[in-house]
Structures are given as structure tokens and as C-alpha cells.
Backbone bond lengths (Angstrom), bond angles and torsions (degrees), N, CA, C in turn:
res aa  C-N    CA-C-N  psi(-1)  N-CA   C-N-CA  omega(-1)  CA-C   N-CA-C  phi
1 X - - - 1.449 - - 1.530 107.73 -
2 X 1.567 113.82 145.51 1.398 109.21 -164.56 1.751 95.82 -138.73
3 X 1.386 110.88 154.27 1.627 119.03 -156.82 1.441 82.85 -126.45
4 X 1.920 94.10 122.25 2.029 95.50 163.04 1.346 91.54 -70.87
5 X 1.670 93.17 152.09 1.597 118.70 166.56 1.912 100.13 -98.20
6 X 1.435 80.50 154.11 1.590 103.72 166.13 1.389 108.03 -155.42
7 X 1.206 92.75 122.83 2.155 103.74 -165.28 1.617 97.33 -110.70
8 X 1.473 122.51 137.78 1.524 147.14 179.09 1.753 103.87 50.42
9 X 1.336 103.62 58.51 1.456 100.66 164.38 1.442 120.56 -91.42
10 X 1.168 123.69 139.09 1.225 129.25 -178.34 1.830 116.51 -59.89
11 X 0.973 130.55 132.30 1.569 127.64 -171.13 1.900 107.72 -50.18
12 X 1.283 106.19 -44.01 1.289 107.09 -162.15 2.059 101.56 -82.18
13 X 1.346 95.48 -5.12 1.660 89.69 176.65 1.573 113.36 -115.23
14 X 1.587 112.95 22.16 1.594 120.06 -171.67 1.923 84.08 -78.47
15 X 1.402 131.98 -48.26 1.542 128.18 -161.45 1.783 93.02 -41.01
16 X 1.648 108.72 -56.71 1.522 107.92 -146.35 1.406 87.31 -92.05
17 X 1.493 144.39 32.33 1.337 116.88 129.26 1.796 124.41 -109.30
18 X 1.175 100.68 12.93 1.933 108.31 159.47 1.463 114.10 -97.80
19 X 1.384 88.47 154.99 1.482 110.94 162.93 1.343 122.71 -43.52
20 X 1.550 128.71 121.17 1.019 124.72 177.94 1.540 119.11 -43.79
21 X 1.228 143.89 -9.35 1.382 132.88 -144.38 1.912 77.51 -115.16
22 X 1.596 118.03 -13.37 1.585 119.25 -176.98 1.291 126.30 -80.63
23 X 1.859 90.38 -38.82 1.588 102.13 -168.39 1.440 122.61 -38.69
24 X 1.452 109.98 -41.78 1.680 119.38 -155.30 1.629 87.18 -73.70
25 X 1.338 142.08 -32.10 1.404 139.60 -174.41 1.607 99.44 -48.29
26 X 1.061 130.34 -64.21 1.636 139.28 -134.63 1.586 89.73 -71.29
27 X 1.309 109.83 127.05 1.338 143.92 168.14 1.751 117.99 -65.89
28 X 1.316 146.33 24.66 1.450 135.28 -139.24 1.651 83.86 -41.08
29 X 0.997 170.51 -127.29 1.326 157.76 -75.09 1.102 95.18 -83.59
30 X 1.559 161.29 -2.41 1.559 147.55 141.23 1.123 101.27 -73.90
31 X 1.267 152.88 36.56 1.258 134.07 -176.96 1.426 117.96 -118.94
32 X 1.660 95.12 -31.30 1.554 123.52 179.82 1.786 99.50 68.11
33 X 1.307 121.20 -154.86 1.731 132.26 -168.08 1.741 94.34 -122.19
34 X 1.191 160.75 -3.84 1.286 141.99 -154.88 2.119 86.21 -97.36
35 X 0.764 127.17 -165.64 1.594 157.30 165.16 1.817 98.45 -95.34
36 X 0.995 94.05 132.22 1.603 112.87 173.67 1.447 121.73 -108.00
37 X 1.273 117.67 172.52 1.411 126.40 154.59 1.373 112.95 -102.45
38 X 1.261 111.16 110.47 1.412 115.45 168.59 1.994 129.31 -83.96
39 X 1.294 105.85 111.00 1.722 99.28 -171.37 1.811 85.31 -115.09
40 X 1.590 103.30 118.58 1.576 123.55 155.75 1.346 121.13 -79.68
41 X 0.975 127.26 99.98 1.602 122.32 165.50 1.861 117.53 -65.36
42 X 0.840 120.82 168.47 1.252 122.65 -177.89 1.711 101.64 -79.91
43 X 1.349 117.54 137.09 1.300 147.77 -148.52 1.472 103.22 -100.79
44 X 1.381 115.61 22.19 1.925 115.77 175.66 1.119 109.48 -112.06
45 X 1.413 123.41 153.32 1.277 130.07 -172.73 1.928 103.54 -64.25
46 X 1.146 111.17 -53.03 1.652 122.92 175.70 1.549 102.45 -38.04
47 X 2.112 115.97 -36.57 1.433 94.87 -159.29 2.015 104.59 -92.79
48 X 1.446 89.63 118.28 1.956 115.04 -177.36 1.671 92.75 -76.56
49 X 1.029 132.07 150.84 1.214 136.15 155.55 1.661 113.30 -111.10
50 X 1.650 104.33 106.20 1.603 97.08 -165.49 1.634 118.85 -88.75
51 X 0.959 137.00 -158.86 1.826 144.75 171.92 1.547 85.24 -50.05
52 X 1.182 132.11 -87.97 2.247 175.06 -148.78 1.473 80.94 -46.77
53 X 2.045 120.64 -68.72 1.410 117.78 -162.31 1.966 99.14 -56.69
54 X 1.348 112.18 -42.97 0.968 119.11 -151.06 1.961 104.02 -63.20
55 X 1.301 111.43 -39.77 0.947 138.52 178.67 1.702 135.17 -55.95
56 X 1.523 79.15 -42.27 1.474 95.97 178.36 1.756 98.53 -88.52
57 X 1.503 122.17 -19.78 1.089 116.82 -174.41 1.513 104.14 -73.32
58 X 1.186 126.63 -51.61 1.309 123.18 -175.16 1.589 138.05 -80.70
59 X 2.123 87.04 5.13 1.976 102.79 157.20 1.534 89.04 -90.37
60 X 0.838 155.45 -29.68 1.184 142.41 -176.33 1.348 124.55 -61.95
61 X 1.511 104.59 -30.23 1.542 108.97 165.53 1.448 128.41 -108.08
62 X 1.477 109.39 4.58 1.257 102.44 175.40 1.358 140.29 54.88
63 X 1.615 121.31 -133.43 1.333 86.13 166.75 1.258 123.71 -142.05
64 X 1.459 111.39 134.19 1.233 129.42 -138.95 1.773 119.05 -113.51
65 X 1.366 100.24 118.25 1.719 85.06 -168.53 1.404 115.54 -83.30
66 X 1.548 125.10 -10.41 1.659 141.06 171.72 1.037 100.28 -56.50
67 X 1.667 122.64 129.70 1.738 110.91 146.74 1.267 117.81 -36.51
68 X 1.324 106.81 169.58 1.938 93.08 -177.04 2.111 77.13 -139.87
69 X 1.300 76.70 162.51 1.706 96.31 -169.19 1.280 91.69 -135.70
70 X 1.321 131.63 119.44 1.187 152.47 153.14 1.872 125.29 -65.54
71 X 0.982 130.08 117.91 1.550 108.09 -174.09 1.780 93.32 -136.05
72 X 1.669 120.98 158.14 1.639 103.83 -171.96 1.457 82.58 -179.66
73 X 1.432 121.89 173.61 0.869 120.38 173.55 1.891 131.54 -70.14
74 X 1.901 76.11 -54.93 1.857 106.15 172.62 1.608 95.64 -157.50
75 X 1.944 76.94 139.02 1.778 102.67 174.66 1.494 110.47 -110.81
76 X 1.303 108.50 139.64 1.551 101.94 178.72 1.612 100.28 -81.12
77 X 1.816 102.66 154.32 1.595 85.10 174.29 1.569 121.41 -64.26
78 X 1.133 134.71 7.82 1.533 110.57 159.90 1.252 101.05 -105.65
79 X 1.404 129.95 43.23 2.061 107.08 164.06 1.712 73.35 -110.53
80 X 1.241 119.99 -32.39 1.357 119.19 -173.96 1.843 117.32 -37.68
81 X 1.592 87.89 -47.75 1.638 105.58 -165.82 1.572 109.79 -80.13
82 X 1.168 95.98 -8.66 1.816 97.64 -175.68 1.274 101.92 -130.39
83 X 1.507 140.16 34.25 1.704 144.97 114.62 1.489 97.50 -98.81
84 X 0.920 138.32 -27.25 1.742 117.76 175.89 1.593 111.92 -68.49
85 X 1.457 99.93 -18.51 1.880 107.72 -174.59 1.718 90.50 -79.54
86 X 0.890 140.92 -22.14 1.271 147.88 -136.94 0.918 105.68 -131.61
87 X 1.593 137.59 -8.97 1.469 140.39 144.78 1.722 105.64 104.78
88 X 1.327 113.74 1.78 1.605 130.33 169.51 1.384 98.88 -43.34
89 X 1.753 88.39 133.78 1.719 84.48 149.54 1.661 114.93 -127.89
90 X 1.528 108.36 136.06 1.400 115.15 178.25 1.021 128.51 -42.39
91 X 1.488 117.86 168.14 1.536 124.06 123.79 1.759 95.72 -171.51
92 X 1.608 88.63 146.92 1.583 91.01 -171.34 1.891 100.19 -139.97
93 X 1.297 99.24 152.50 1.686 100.84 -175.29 2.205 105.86 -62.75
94 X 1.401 95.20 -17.77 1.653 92.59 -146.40 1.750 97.24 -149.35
95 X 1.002 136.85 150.74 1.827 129.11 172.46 1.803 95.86 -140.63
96 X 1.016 125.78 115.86 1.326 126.24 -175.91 1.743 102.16 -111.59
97 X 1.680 105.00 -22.00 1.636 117.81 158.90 1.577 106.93 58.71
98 X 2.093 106.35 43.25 1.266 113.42 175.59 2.080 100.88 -102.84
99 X 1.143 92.50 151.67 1.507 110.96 -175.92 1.485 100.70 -57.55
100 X 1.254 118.13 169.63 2.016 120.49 169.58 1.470 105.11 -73.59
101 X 1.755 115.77 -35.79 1.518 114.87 178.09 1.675 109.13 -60.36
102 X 1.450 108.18 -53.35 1.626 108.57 -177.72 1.452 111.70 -62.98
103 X 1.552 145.72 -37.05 0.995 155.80 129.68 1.974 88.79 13.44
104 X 1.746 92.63 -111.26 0.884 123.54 -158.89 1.965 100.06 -38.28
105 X 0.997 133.74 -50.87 1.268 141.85 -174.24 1.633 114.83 -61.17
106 X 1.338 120.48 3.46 1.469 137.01 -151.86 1.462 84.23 -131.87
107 X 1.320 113.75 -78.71 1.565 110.00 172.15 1.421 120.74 -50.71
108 X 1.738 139.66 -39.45 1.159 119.95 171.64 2.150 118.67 -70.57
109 X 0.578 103.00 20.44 1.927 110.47 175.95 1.674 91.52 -93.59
């Protein structure tokens, strides 16, 4: 699973680049005043954001002096633990707060 980027967005214009089903998530008081990095995950209930998605998202950006704002549907708790290491701040449609192992064991049935 792969997250559009949006690099030096202004806080008050992160709503009008998500998916409508996202907007109502965004907190303006987590956002603070600097320009962010915005990473969209795909906006379906199916799309999980695992430890691996989370991972590969943040070689992809390297290194980045913007807060970065994460937005997705659902994070397992370890994509959780490795953008919180990374100073991300959330927001997710849904938290069901299953591991990447339980994840994966749900999807192979």
C-alpha cells in the first residue's frame, strides 16, 4: 500500500487535499502553524496501514524538516509505533488496534 505525498502544505489547506470520507478527522489544533508533510493513505475500509506500509513510507521521504501528518483509514498498532517514533501525527477513519501478526492472520482465512 502506497500514501500520495503532499510536501509544504499549509495546515489550514491539509482538509481540501483528502478524501472527503477524511476531512471530518483533521484536528486544526494538532496541526500547529508551520507547513506539513502530508501522506494520504488510500481511503477504503480494506486499506490497513501495516509496520512495512508504514516504513516504506518514511524511506520515501527521507529527511524531512515539515511535521508530517499521516492520514489512512486504519493503522495496525505497530505502523502506529513506527510514525509515533518518527514524530507523525495521525488521524485515521477507524482504530481496531490489531498487531501486523493479527492483521495478517485475519486476512490469510
Amino acid at each position: 500500500m502506497k500514501a500520495t505525498l503532499h510536501r509544504a502544505v499549509p495546515p489550514a489547506a491539509i482538509p481540501a487535499r483528502l478524501p472527503p470520507v477524511f476531512r471530518p478527522l483533521i484536528d486544526p489544533k494538532q496541526l500547529g502553524a508551520s507547513p506539513a508533510t502530508l501522506a494520504v493513505f488510500p481511503a477504503t475500509s480494506s486499506a490497513v496501514v501495516t509496520a512495512n506500509a508504514a516504513r516504506r513510507l518514511l524511506a520515501r521521504l527521507g529527511d524531512v524538516s515539515d511535521p508530517l501528518v499521516v492520514v489512512g483509514y486504519n493503522f495496525t498498532q505497530d505502523a502506529v509505533a513506527v510514525l509515533q517514533e518518527a514524530h507523525a501525527t495521525l488521524f485515521a477513519a477507524s482504530s481496531f488496534w490489531w498487531s501486523d501478526a493479527r492483521w495478517r492472520a485475519i486476512r490469510q482465512r
